[in-house]
N, C-alpha and C positions, 0 to 999 in steps of 0.2 A: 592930230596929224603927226608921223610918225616923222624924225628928222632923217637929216639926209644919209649918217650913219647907223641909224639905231638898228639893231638886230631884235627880230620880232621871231615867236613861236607861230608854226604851222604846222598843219596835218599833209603829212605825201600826199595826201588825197588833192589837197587843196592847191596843190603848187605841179603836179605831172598833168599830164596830155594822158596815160596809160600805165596800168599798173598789172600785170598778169601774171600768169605761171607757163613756161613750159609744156611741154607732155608729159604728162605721167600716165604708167603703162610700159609692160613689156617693149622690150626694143630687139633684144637677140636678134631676131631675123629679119630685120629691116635695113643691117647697117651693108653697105656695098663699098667695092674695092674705089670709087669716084662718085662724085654727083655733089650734093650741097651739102657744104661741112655741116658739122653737128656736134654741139656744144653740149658739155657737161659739166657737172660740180667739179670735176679734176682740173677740167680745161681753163677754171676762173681760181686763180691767184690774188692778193691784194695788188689794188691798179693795173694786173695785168693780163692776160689770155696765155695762156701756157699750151702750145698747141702741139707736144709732143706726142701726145696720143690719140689725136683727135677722128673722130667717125665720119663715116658721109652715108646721107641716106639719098634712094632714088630723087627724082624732081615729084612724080607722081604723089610721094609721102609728103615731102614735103608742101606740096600745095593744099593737100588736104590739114597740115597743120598751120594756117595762118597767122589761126592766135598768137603762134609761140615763135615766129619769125623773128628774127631780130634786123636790126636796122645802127649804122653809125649812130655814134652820141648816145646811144642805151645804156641804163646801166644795168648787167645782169648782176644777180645777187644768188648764192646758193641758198640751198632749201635747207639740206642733209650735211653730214657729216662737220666741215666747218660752217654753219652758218651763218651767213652776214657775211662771209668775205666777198667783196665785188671788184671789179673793174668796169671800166668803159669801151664799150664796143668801138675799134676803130675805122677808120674807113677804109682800110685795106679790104674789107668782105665788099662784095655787092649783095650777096644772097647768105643768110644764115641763117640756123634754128637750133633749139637745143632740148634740151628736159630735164625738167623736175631744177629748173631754176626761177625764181621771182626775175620779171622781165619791167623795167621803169624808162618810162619814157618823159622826161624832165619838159617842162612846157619854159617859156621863154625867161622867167622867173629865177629859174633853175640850174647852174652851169652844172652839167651830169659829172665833171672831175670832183669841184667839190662834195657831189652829193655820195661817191663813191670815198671817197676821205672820209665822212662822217661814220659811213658803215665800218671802214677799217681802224676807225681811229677805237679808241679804249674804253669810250660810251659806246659806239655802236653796238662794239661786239655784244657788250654788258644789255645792253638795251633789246639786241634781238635775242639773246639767252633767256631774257627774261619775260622774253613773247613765243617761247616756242609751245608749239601742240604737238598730240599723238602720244599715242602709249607704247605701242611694239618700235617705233622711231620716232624723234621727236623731230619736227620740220618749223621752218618759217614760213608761213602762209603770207598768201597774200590780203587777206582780211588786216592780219598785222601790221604790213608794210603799210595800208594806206591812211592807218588809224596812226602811226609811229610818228611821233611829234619832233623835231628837227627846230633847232636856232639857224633863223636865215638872216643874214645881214643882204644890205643890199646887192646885189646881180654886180657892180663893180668891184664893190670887196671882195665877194666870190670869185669874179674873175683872176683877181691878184694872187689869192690864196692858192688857187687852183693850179696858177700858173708857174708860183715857185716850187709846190710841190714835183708839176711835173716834169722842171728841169732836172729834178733827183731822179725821178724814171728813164727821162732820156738818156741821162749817163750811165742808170745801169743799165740798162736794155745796151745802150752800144757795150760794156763792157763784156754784158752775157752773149752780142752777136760775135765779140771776136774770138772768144772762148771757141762758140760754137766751130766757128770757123777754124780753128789751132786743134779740137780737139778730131774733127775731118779729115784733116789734115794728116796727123798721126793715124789715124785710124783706116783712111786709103793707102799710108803707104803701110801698113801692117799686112794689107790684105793684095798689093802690089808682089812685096816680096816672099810672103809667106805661104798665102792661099793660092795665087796663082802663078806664082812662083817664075816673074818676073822684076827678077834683082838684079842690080848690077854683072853680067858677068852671066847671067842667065845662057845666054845663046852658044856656049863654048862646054856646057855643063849638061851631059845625056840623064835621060832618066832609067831609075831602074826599077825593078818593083816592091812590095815592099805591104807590111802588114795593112797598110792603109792604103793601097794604091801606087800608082809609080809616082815617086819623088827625085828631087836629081841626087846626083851621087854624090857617096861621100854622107849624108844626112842620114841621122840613124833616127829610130823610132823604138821612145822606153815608156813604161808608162808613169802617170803621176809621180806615182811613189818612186821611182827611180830616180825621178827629174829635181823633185823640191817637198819641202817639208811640209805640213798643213795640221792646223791648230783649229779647236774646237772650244765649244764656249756653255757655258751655266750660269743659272739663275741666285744669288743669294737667295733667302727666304724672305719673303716681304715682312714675315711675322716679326721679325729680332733687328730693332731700330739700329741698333748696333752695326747692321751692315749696311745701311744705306746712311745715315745721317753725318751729314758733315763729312761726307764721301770727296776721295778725291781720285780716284781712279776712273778713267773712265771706260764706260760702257754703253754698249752699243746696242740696241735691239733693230730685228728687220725696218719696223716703220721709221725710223731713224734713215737711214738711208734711204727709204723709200721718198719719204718727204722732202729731203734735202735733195736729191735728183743733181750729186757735184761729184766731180772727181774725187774729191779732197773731202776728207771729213776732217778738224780744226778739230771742233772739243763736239763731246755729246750729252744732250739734254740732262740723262743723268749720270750721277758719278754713285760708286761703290765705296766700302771701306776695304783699308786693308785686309782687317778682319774678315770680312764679306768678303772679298780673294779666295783666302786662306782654307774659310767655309765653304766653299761650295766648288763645281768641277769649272768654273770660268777659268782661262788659263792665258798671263798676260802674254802679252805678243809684244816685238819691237814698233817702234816707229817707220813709216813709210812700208807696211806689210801692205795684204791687198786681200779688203773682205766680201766676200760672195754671202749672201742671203740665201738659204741650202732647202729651206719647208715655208712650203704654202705659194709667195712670191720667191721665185728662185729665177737667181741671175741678177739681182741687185748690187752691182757692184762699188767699191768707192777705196779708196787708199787713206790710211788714219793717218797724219801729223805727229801723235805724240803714241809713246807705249798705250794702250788700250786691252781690252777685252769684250766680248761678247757675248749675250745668252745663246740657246742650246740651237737656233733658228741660223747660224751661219758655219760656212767652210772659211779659215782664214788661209792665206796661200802665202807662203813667207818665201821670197828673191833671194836668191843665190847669185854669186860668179857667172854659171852658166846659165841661169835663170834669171836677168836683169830684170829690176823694177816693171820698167813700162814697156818690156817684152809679154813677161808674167801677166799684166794689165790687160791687153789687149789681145793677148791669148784669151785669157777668160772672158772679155766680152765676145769674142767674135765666136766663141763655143757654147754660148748658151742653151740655143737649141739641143743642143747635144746635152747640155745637164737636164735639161726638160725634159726631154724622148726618154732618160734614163732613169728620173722621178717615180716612185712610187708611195702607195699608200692610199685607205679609206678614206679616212677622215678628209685629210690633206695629204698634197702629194712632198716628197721630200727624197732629196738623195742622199742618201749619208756617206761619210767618209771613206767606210769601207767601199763601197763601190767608186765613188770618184778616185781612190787610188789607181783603181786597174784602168782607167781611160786610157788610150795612147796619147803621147806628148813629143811631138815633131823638133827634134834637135839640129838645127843650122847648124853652118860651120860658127866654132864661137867667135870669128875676126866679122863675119855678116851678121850676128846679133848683137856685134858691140858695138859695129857702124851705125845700126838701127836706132840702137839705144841712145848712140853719140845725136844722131836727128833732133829724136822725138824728146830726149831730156830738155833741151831750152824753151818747146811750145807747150809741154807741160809745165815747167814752171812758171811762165806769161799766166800760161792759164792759172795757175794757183795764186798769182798774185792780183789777176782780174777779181779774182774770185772773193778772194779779201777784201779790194777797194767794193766790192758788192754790199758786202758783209757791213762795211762798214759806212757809204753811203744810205741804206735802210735803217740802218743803226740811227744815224742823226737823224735823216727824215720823222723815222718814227717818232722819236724824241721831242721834233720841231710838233709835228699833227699835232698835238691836243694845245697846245701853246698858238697855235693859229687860231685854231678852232673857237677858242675862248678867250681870243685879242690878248692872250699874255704876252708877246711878244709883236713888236711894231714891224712897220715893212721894210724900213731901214737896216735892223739889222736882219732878219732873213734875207735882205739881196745878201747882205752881207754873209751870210753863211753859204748862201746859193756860191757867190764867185770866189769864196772858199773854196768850196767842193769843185767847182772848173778847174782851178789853178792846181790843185794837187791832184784831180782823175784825169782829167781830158790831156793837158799836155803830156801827161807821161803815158796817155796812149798813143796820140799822135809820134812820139820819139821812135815809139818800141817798131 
């Protein structure tokens, strides 16, 4: 008989209520502008649902997919691209479905937090890498998942475990919702004063006409190239160690920012050598520029923290005087579409520099761009320093996971790390 702490091996099989896949299969013309959301490998984060881009298909589709319904307390798990990353289904859905995800439904045994820890912890990932099939893609099946042998201590230990981790979640999820909210923020009043051109001071101010339409007076229209400078980027050669090794520049590729999905880029995955600079056409840039992803995904935007550079895949847009910072910013997010429509190319579509120059570029008076600027600089930086305590609340958690996982660490001192992390996040959100 097993005692009352011992942790024993199982098969998934043996400890879920359900274990399945998703849809798989074409979707293109299924997804509608409302109806039941619909989940995907982008949508699943570790621990969390990332629902920035999320699909809805009709009810009708959705009832004929049962199987792949999802329900609170599920743990979805990806198939493709990152494999094993999961989170838990919360109960904010009543109705949900996705594809081409492994779908677990944890029987009483089972607390579905910790089961979702295991996948993201450093065995997981290793464990489902090492279960994957397919030749043209390599996937996690569900045959895997239910074969995939798991250390279960008892359903209270898991509870505890579970539960400290997810106070790390709930502080960053609050950090990430006020961001959201700070970065709305700026971004309604961008489109307040500039799109529809209700500023302060609007109603005393006629319009006149003008290369792009009637604007109010006084507001001139130049294009890029008149307005602000813009840097372009190259690849060292991967062949000649010499320029990547023991790099300390840093550099940027599109999925870099794709992945990171923040205002603020801090440092990037990899670094260059000086040499590597020197060699190749990357061209460094200052600090606090603002980088546009220019071929394939275009419109990926993010502002770098320290000097950086980037390969040959981005437009950097460098702030002037008359072109402040997070003016510059939200210029370029709210013109996207506009870099889109103007994309070309076979292969991939892409707009290069010569063309982004001739854009038009709507100049305010500069005492309304610098009241702007005066706004939006203090919920930009909130948000950069949200952004950090993120950075650095997943940093520990992560560190704590495997130390849970494998009893190296008691619960005494994880509370004790837990109301660490309170005292130094939560109150200095509640101040701000």
């Amino acid at each position: 008989m097993l005692a009352a702490n011992e942790t024993r091996r199982v098969k998934l099989k043996d400890v879920c209520d359900r274990i399945t896949v998703g849809h798989v299969g074409p979707m293109a013309d299924q997804y509608t502008e409302e109806g039941i959301p619909f989940l995907r490998s982008q949508n699943i984060a570790p621990f969390r649902l990332n629902l920035d881009d999320i699909k809805f298909v009709p009810r009708d589709f959705h009832e004929k997919l049962r199987k792949s319904a999802l329900q609170p307390g599920d743990v979805a798990v990806v198939r493709t691209g990152y494999p094993g990353t999961a989170c838990v289904i919360p109960n904010t859905f009543t109705e949900l479905n996705c594809a081409d995800l492994v779908i677990i439904t944890p029987s009483q045994k089972l607390n579905p937090y910790y089961l979702a820890a295991i996948f993201n912890s450093a065995w997981g990932v290793a464990s489902v890498a090492g279960n994957l099939v397919g030749v043209a893609q390599q996937h996690f099946n569900i045959g895997a998942a239910k074969e995939m042998e798991v250390s279960l201590p008892p359903r209270p230990m898991q509870d505890r475990i579970a539960g400290i981790l997810s106070a790390y979640d709930e502080l960053m999820e609050n950090s990430q919702t006020r961001i959201r909210i700070l970065e709305e923020m700026a971004r309604t009043l961008y489109r307040e004063w500039f799109v529809h051109f209700r500023f302060p001071g609007h109603e005393k101010r006629p319009r006149v006409a003008s290369a792009v339409g009637e604007i109010p007076e006084g507001w001139k229209v130049k294009t890029v190239a008149e307005s602000f400078e813009i840097s372009g980027g190259g690849t060292p050669s991967r062949k000649d160690a010499d320029f990547w090794e023991d790099g300390t520049v840093q550099w940027f590729a599109p999925s870099d920012l794709t992945a990171a999905e923040t205002m603020f880029m801090d440092d990037s995955p990899e670094h260059i050598t000086e040499l590597g600079l020197a060699k190749s056409s990357a061209r460094l840039f200052t600090a606090f520029s603002v980088m546009m992803t220019s071929r394939a995904t275009i419109g990926a935007i993010a502002i770098n923290t320290h000097e950086a550079c980037t390969n040959q895949g981005f437009i950097t847009c460098l702030p002037n005087e008359r072109v402040p910072l997070y003016f510059l910013f939200h210029w370029l997010t709210e013109n996207v579409p506009t870099f889109q429509r103007m994309a070309s190319g076979a292969t991939f579509k892409e707009i290069s520099r010569g063309v982004f120059k001739t854009i038009d570029f709507l100049h305010p008076g500069a005492s309304l761009v610098q009241r702007f600027e005066s706004l939006v600089e203090p919920m930009a930086k909130h948000a950069f320093v949200l952004q950090r305590q993120i950075q650095n609340l997943r940093r520990t958690r992560d560190l704590l996971l495997p130390r849970l996982l494998s009893a190296q660490v008691n619960f005494k001192e994880a509370r004790a790390l837990n109301e660490h992390a309170e005292r130094d996040y939560a109150p200095s959100q509640n101040r701000n």
